[in-house]
N, C-alpha and C positions, 0 to 999 in steps of 0.2 A: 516483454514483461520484466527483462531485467532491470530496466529504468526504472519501473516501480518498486519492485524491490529494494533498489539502492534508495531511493527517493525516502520509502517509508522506512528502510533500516536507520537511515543517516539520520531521521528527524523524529526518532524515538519510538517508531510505531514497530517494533521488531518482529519481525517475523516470527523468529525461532532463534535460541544462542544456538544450536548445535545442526552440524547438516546442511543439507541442501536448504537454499534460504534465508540461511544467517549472513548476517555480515562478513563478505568477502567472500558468499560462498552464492549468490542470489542465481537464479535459472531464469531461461525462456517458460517456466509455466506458470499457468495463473491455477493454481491450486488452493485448499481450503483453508492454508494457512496466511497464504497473497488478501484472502476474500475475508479473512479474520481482521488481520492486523488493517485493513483497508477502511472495513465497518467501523471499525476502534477511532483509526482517520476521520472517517465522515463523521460520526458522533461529534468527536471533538472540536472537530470545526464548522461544524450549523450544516452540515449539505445533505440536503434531504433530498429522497431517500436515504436513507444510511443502509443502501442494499447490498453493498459491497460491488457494486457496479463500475466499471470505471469507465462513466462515460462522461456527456459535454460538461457537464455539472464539475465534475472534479477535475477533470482533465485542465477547465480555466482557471479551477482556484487554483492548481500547481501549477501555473505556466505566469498567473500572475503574484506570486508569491518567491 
């Protein structure tokens, strides 16, 4: 989950400024804040469900963006 972390701090979707989770500070856990800033992701770019899921759906729009 660190990869997502980074992925969505780096490209605006921030986690959290402070703590475990912010920039520079990202963890191995997919927590309410990962499942936050993730939904915010999905919204923003059309992929439905916006569950905060991170499955084949997201997983290709990050891999081909």
């Amino acid at each position: 989950m660190r990869k997502l972390q980074k992925y969505l701090n780096a490209n605006g979707y921030i986690l959290t400024t402070i703590g475990d989770g912010s920039p520079g500070y990202e963890t191995l856990m997919f927590g309410s804040l990962t499942k936050k800033a993730l939904i915010t992701f999905q919204k923003a770019k059309g992929i439905t469900p916006a569950s905060g899921y991170f499955g084949p759906k997201t997983r290709a729009f990050i891999a081909s963006h």
